[in-house]
N, C-alpha and C positions, 0 to 999 in steps of 0.2 A: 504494500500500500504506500501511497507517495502523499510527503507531508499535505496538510491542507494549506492551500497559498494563503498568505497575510493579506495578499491585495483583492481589493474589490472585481467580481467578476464583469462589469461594466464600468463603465466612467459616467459621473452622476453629474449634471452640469454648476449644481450647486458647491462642487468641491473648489470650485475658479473663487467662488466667494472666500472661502478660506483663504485660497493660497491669494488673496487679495487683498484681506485683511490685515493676514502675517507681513506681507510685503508695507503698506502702511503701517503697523505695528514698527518695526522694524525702521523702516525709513525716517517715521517720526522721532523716534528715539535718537536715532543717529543724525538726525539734523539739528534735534537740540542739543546733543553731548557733543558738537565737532561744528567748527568753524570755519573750516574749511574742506578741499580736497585733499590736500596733504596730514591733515589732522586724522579723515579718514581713513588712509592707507594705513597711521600709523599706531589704529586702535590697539590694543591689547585683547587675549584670549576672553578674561573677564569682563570687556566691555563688550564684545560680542556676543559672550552669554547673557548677560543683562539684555543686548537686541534683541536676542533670540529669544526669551523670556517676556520682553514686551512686545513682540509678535504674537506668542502663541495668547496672551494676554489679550489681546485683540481681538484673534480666532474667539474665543470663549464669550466676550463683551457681544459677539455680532453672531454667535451661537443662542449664548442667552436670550437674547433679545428676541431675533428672527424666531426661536424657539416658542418665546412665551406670546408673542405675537399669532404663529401660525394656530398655537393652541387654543389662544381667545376666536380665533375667526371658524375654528373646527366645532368648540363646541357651542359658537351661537350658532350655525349650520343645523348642528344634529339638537337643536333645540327647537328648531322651528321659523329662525331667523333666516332673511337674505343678504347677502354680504354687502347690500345698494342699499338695505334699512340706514336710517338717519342714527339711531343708538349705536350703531356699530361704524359707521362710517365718522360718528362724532368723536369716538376711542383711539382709531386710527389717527386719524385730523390732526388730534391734540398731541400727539406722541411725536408726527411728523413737523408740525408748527413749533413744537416744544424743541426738536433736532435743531431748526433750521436758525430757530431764533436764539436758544445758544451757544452755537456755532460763528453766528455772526458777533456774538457779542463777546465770545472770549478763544475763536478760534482754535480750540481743545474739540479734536474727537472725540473724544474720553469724555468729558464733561456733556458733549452736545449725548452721545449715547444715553448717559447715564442721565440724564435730563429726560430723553425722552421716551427710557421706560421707568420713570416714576412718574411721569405727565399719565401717558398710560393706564400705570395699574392704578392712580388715584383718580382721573376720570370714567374707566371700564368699573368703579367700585361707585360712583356717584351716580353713574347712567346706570347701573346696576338696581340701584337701592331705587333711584323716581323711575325706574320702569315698574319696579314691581308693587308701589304706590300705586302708580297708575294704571297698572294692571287688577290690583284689590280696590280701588275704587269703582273702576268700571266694572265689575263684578256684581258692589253691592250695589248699584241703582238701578 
């Protein structure tokens, strides 16, 4: 019997975003610890690792997120929901509004990510709670 292979038996087009992320992980870091060209040839082992570290740091940031993201749009799907409803398009909205607007204002991916999945889970838990208001009022009348 011959080992089972590590690698995936297709190429999955989503894996381009990883290696997309890693690469701005990566590049990000190294633009801020190096001032130059020459500064970059002359990194060190450990600062490599540190790149390499805040690449896969990225990966994970744009895992997370794309993750918790595709999860919210599955289960208002298998709830009964369409992904054009205005509750669900408002969750999106604000996660993506929330990226863009602190991005511009302090230029950190990092920051702008992390902005806009707690924009996110604090408006998908807001539009959560006046849906199901709205949904027990129109019940009782």
């Amino acid at each position: 019997m011959s080992p089972r292979s590590v690698l995936p038996d297709e190429f999955r087009p989503w894996y381009l975003l990883d290696a997309a992320a890693f690469v701005v992980g990566v590049g990000t870091w190294l633009r801020r610890s190096t001032s130059s060209a020459a500064d970059l040839l002359a990194l060190d082992p450990f600062a490599l690792a540190v790149a390499a570290v805040s690449g896969l740091f990225a990966v994970f940031v744009l895992r997370v997120t794309l993750g918790n993201v595709w999860g919210y749009a599955a289960e208002y799907a298998n709830a009964g929901g369409q992904w054009s409803d205005l509750p669900f398009l408002a969750t999106i909205g604000s996660g993506a509004a929330a990226a863009v607007l602190t991005y511009a204002a302090t230029t950190s991916l990092g920051a702008a990510a992390w902005a806009a999945f707690w924009t996110f889970v604090v408006v998908a838990a807001l539009v959560g709670v006046a849906v199901q208001f709205a949904a027990g009022y129109g019940e009782a009348s």
